[in-house]
VOPAGU-2260 file (C-alpha; in pm, 1 decimal, decimal comma):
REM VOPAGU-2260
SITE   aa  ch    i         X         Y         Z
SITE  UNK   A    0    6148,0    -368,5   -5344,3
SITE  UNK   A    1    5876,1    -435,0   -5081,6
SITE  UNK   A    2    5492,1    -384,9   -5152,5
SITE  UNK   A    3    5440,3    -190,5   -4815,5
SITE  UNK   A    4    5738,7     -14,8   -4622,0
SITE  UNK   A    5    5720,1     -66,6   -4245,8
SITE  UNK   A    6    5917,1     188,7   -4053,9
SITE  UNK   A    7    5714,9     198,5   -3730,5
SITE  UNK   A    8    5957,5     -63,4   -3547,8
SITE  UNK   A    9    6282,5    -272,6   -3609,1
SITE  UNK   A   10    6051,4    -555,7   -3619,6
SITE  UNK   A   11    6067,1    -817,6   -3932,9
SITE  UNK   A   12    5784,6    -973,5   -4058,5
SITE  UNK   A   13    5964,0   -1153,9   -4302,6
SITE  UNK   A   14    6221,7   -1424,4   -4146,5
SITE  UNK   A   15    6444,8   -1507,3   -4422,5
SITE  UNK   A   16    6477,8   -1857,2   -4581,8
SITE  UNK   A   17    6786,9   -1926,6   -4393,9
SITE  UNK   A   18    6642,4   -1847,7   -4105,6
SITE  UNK   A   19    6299,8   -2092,1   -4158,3
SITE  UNK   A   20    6535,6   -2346,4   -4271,5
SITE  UNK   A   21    6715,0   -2286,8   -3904,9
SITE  UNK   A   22    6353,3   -2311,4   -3753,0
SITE  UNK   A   23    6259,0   -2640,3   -3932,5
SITE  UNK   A   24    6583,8   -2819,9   -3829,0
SITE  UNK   A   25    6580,6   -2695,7   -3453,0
SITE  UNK   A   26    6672,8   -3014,0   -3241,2
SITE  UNK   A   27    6432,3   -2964,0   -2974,3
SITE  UNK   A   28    6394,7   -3085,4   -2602,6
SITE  UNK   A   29    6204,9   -3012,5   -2279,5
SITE  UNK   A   30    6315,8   -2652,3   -2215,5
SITE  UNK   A   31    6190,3   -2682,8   -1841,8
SITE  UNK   A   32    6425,0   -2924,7   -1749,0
SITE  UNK   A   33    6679,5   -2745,8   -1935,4
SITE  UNK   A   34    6695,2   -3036,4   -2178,9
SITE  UNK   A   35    6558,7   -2829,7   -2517,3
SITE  UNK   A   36    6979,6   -2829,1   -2688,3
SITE  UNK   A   37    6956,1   -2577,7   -2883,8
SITE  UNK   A   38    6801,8   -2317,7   -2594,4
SITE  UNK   A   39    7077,8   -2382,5   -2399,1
SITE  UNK   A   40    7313,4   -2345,4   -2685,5
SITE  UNK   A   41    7213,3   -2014,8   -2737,1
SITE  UNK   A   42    7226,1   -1944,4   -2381,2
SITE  UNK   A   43    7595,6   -2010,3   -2346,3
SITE  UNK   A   44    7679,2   -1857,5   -2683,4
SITE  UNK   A   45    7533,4   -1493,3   -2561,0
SITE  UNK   A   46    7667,6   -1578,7   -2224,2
SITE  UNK   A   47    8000,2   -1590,0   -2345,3
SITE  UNK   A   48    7915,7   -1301,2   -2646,0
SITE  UNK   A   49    7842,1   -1046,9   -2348,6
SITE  UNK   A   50    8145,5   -1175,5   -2122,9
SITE  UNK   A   51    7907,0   -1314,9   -1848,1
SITE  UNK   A   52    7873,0   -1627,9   -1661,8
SITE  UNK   A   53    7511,2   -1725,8   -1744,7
SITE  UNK   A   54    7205,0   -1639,7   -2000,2
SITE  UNK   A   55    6809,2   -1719,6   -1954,6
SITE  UNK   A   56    6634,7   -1691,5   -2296,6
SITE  UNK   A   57    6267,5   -1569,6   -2255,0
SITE  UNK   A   58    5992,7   -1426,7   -2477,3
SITE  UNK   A   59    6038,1   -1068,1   -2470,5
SITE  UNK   A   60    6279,4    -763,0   -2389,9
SITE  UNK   A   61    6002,7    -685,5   -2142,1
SITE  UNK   A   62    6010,5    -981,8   -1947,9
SITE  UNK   A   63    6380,7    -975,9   -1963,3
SITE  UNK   A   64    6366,4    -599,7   -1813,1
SITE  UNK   A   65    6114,5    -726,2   -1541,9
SITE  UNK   A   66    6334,1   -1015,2   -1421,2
SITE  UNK   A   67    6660,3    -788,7   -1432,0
SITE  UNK   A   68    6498,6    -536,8   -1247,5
SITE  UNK   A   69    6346,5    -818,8    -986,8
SITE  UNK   A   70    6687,2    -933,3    -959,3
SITE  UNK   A   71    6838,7    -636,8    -818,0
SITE  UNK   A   72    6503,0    -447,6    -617,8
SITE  UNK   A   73    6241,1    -596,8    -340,1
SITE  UNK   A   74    5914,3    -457,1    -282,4
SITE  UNK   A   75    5972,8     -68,9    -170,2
SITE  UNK   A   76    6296,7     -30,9    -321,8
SITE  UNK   A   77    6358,8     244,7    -590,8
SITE  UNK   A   78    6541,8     149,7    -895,6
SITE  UNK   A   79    6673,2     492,2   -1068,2
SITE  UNK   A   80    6606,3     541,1   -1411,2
SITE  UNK   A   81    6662,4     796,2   -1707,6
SITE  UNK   A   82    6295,5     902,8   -1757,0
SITE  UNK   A   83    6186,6     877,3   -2049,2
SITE  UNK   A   84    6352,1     471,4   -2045,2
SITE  UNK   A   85    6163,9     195,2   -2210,7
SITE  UNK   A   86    6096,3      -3,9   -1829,7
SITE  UNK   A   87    5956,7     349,0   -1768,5
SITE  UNK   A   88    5735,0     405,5   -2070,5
SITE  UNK   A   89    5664,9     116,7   -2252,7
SITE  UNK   A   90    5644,2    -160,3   -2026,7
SITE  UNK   A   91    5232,0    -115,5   -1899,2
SITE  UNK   A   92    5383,8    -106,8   -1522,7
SITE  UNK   A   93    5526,2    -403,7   -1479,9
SITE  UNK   A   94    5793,3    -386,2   -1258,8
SITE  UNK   A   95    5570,0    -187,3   -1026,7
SITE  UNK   A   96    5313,3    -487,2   -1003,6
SITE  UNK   A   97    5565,9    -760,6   -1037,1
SITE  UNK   A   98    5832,2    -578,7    -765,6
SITE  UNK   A   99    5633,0    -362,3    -619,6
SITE  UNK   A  100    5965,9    -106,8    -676,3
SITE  UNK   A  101    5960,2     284,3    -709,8
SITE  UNK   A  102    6094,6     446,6   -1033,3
SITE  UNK   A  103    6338,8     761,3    -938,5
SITE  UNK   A  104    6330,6     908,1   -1285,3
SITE  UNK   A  105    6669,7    1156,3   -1374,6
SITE  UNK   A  106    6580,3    1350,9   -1701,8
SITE  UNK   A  107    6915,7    1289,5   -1952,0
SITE  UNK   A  108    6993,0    1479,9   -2294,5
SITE  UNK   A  109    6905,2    1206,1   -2529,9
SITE  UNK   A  110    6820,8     971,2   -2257,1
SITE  UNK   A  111    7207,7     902,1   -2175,5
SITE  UNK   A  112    7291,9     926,6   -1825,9
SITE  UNK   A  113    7574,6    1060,9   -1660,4
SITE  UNK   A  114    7751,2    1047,3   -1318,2
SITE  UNK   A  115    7677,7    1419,3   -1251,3
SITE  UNK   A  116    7299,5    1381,3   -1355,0
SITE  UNK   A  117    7287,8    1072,7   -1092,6
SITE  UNK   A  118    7440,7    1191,0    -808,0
SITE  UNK   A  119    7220,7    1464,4    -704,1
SITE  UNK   A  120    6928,0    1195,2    -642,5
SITE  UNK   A  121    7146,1     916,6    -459,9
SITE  UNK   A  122    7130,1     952,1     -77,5
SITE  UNK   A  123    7235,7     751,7     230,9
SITE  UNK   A  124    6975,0     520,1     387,6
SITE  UNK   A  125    6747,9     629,2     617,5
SITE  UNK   A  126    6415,0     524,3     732,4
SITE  UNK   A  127    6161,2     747,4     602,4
SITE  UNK   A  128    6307,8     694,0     262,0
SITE  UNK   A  129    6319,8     396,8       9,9
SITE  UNK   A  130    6626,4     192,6      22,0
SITE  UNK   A  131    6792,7     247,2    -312,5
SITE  UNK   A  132    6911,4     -87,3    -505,2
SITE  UNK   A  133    6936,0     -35,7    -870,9
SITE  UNK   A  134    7061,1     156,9   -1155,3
SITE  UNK   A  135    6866,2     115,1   -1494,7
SITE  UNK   A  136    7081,5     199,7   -1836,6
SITE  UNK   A  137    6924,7     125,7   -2201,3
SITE  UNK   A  138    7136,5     128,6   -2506,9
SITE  UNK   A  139    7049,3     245,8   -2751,8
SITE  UNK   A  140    6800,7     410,7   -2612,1
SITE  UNK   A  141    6491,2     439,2   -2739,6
SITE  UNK   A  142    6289,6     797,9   -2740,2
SITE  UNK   A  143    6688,5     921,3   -2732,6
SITE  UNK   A  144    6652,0     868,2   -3053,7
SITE  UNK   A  145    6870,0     555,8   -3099,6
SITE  UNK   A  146    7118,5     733,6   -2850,3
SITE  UNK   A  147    7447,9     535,6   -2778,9
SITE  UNK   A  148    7646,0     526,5   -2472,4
SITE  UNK   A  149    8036,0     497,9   -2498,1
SITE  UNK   A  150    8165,6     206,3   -2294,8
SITE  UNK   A  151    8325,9     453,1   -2078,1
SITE  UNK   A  152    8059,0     662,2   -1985,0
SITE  UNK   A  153    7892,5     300,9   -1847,3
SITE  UNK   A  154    8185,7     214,6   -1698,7
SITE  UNK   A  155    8192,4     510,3   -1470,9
SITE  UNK   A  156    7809,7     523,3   -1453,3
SITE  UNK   A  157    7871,6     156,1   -1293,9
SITE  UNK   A  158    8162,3     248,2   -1089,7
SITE  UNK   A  159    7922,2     517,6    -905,3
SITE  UNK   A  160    7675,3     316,6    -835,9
SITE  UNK   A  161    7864,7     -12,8    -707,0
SITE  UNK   A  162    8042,8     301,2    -447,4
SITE  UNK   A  163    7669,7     302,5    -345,8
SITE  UNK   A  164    7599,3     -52,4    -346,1
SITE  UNK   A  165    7343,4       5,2    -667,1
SITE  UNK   A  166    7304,7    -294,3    -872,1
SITE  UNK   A  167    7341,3    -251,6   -1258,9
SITE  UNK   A  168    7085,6    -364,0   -1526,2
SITE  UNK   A  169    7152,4    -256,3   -1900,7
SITE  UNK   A  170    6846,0    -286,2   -2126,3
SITE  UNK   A  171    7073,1    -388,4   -2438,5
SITE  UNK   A  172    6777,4    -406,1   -2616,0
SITE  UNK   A  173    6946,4    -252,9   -2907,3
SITE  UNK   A  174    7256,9    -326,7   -2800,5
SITE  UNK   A  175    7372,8    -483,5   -3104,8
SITE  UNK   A  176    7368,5    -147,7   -3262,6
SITE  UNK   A  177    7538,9      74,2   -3021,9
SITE  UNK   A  178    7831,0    -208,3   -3078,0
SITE  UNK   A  179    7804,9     -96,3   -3452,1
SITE  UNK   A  180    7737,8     306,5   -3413,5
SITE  UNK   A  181    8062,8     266,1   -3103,1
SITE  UNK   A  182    8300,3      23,5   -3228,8
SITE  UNK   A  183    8252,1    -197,9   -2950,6
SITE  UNK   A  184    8202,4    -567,3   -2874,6
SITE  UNK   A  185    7896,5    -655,4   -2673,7
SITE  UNK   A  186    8133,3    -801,0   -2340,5
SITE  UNK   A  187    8264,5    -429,6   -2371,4
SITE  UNK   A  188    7964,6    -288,6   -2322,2
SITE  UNK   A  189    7839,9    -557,9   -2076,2
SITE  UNK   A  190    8148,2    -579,6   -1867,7
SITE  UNK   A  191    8067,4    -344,8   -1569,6
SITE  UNK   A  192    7666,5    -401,7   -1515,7
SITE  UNK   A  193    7534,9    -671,9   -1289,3
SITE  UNK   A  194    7258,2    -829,2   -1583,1
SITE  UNK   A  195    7215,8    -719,5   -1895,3
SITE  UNK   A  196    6902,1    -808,8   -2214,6
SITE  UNK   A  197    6920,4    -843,1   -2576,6
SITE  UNK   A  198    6688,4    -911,8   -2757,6
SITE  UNK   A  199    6676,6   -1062,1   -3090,9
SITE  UNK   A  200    6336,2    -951,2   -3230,2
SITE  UNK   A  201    6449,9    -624,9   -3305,5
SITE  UNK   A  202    6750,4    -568,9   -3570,5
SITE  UNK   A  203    6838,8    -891,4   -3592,9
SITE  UNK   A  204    6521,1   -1017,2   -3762,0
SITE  UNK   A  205    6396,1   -1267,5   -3529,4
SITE  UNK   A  206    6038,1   -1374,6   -3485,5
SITE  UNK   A  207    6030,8   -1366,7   -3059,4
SITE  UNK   A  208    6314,6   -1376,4   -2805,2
SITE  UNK   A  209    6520,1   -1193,0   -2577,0
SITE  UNK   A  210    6841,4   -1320,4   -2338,1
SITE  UNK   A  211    6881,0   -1184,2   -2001,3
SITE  UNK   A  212    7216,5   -1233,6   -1901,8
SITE  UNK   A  213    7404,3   -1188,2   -1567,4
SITE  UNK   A  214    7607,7   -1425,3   -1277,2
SITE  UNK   A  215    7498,2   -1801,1   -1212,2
SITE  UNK   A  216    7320,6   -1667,0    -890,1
SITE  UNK   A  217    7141,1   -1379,2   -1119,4
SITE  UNK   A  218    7041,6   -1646,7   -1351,5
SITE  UNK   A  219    6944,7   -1936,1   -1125,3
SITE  UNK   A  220    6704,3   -1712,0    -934,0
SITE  UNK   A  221    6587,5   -1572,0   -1270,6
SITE  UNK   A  222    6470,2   -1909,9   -1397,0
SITE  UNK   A  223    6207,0   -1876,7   -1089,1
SITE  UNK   A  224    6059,1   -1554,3   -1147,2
SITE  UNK   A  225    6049,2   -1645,6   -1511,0
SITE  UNK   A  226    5783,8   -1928,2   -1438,2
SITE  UNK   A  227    5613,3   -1706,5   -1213,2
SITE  UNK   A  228    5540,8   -1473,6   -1521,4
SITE  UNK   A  229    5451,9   -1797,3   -1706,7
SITE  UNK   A  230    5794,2   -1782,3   -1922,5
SITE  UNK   A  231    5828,1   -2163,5   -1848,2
SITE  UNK   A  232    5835,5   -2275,3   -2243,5
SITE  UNK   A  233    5909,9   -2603,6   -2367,7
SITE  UNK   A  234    5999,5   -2693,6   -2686,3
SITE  UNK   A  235    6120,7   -2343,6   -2784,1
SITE  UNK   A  236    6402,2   -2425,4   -2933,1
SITE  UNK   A  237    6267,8   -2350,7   -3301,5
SITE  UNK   A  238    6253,4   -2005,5   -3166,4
SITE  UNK   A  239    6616,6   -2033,7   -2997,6
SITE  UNK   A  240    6746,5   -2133,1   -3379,9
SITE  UNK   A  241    6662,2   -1835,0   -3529,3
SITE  UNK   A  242    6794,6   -1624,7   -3229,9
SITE  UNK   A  243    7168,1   -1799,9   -3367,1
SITE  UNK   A  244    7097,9   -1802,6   -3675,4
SITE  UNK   A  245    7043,6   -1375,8   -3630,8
SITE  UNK   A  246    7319,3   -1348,2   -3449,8
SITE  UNK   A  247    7539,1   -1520,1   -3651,3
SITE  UNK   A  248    7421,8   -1373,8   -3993,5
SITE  UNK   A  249    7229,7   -1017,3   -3916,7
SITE  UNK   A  250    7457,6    -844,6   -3637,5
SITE  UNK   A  251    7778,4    -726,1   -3842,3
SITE  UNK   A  252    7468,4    -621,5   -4136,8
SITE  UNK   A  253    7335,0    -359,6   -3893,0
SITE  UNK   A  254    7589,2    -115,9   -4053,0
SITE  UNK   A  255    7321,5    -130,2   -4329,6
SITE  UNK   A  256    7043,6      16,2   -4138,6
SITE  UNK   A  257    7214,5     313,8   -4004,0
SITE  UNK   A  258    7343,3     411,9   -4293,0
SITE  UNK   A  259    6950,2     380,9   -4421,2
SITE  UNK   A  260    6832,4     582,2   -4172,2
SITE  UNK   A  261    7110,0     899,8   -4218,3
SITE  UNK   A  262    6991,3     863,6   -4599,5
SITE  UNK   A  263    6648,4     881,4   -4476,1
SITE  UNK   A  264    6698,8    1169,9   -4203,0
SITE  UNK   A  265    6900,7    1362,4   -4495,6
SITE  UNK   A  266    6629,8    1334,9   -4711,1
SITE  UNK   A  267    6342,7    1446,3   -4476,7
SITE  UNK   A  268    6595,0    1756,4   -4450,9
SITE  UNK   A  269    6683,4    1791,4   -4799,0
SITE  UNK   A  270    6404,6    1735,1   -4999,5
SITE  UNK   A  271    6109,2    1817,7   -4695,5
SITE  UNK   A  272    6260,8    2092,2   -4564,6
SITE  UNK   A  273    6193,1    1930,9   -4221,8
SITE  UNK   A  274    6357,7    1922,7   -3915,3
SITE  UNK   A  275    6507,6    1549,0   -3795,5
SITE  UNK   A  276    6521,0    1653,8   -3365,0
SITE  UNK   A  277    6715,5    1338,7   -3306,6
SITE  UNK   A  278    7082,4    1272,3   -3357,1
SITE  UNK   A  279    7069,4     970,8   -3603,5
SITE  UNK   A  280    7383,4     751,0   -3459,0
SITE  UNK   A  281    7166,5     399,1   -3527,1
SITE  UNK   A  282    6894,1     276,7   -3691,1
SITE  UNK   A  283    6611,8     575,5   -3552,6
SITE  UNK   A  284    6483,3     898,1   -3713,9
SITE  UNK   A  285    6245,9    1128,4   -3534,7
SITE  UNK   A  286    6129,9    1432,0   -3690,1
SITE  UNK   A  287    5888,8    1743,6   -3667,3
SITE  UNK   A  288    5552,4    1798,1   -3843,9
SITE  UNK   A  289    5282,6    2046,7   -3771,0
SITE  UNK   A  290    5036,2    1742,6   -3877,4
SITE  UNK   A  291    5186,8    1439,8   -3780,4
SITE  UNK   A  292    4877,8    1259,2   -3739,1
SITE  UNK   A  293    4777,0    1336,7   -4117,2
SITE  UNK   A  294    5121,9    1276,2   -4245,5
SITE  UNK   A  295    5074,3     936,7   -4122,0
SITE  UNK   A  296    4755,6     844,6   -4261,6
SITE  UNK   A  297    4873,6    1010,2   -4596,3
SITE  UNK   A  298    5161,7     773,6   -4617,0
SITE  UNK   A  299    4953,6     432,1   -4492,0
SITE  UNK   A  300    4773,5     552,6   -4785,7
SITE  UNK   A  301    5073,7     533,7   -4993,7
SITE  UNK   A  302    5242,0     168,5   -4852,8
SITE  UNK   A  303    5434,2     330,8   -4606,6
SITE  UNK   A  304    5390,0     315,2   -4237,9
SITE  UNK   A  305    5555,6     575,3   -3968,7
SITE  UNK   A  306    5436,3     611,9   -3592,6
SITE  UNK   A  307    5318,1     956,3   -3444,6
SITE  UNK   A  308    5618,2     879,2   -3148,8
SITE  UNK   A  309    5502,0    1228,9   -2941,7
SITE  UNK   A  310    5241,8    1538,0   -3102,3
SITE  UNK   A  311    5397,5    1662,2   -3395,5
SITE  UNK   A  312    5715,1    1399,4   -3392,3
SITE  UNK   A  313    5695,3    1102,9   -3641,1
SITE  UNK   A  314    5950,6     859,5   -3567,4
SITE  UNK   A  315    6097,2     639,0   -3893,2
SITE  UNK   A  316    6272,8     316,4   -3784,2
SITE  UNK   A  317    6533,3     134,9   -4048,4
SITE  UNK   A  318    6556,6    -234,1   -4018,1
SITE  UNK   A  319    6625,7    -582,9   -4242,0
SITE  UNK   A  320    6291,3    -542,7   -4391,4
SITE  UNK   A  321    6436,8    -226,2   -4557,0
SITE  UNK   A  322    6648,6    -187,2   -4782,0
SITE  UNK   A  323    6817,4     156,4   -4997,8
SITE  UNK   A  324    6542,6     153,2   -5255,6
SITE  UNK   A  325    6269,3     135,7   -4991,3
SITE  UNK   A  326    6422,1     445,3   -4812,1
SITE  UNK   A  327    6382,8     596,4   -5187,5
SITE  UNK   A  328    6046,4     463,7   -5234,7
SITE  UNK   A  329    5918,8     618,0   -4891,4
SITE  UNK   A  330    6104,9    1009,7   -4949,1
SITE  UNK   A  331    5894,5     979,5   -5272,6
SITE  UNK   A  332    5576,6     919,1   -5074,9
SITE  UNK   A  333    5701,6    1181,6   -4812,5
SITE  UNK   A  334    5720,9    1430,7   -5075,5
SITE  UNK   A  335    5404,2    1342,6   -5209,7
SITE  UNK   A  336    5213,6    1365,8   -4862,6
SITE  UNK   A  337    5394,9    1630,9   -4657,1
């Protein structure tokens, strides 16, 4: 049982021993000159995990977004997007000061795309109008509520696009749990974008880090905008340990945090008589209250911390941090406050 119940993010703020004891013995080396062993062990492992030829490790699922997105888009070039996306929403801009690209934004039930929700906004070059280079995807996604693609509906999602000559980039962000909630492995999902991220500060309970992942061409280019964005680390490879050590102990575990968050989103139904908006397929809950704002101050009150994700919609986010009692812990302090 934890003293205060964080549900705001999938974030951990308590790396487990294993996972220190990963840290502490890191063999490190000069990460610029590709030298740091146990960066570039993890770069091959995830390059191999998500069926591609090459990985760049970097600091954040932003940055990783940023370089994807520079990858596949020069200055003046639109990049379509669902609209409510996390490179869209959450990431203060960046593309559009680091690329200089244009955001066509398609509006998708639960933020998942489709080929018939795309096609209506592609057209043929022309002059007067931005050459389009780039398809965005994030799964999960995020203000879908945790929403999970099927590999198939990528797969054709990709196969439009490349009929345009659109690039791919998958924020996999979360990808690690849309393997879980579809019964896929992440080269399944990965197979039919151009670059895909992942990060490992989410679910998987590491401190920092995120892979960007994509062809040797991708990659090697990616290693230069990286240092332009000041991503040029050295000895990172403590950090790089407990990205394996995450992967290889906290992925197949994820099955534990969705089936937190439907015991959470039954109980806000059950025993709140509220109403959970999102389909809960992952790790997410989002869910209506006429005083959000003062539901969330009740609860900080009580040890238990939920974000105000839009007016009136609290969103609840299961993670390692939390386990089944927790879930109880925090209905009980729902009750309490609501």
């Amino acid at each position: 049982m934890h003293t205060t119940i964080d549900l705001r993010s999938d974030t951990v703020t308590r790396p487990s021993e294993g996972m220190r004891q990963a840290m502490r013995d890191a063999e490190v080396g000069d990460a610029v000159y590709a030298e740091d062993p146990t960066i570039n062990r993890l770069e091959r492992t995830v390059a191999k995990l998500l069926g591609k030829e090459a990985a760049i490790f970097v600091a954040t699922g932003t940055m990783a977004n940023t370089l994807g997105i520079r990858l596949h888009a020069d200055p003046g070039d639109e990049v379509i997007a669902e609209a409510t996306c996390h490179p869209v929403m959450f990431e203060a801009g960046g593309s559009a000061v680091f690329s200089s690209v244009i955001f066509k934004t398609v509006a998708a039930p639960r933020g998942i795309l489709e080929p018939a929700l795309v096609q209506p906004v592609l057209h043929d070059p022309v002059y007067y109008r931005p050459t389009q280079k780039a398809l965005l995807i994030e799964n999960t996604h995020n203000r879908g509520g945790g929403s999970v693609y099927t590999v198939d509906g990528i797969t054709n999602l990709c196969k439009l696009a490349h009929e345009r000559s659109l690039k791919v980039h998958m924020d996999g962000a979360r990808l690690w749990n849309a393997c879980i909630a579809g019964k896929a492995s992440p080269a399944q999902y990965a197979r039919d974008v151009d670059t895909v991220s992942v990060c490992f500060s989410k679910g998987l309970g590491a401190p920092v880090g995120s892979v960007l992942a994509g062809s040797v061409a991708d990659i090697d280019r990616a290693w230069h905008y990286r240092h332009m964005l000041g991503g040029s680390w050295r000895q990172a490879g403590v950090l790089a340990a407990a990205a394996l050590y995450a992967l290889a102990n906290n992925f197949k575990r994820l099955s534990e945090d969705h089936a937190n968050a439907a015991r959470l989103a039954q109980g806000i139904r059950s025993r709140l008589g509220l109403d959970v908006v999102n389909r809960v397929e992952t790790n997410m809950v989002f869910f209506n209250h006429p005083e959000a704002g003062r539901l969330v101050a009740a609860l900080a009150e009580r040890n238990v911390l939920v974000a105000e994700a839009a007016p009136g919609v609290i969103r609840c986010v299961t993670h390692l941090d939390v386990d089944r009692e927790d879930i109880d812990r925090a209905l009980d302090a729902m009750a309490e406050a609501a």
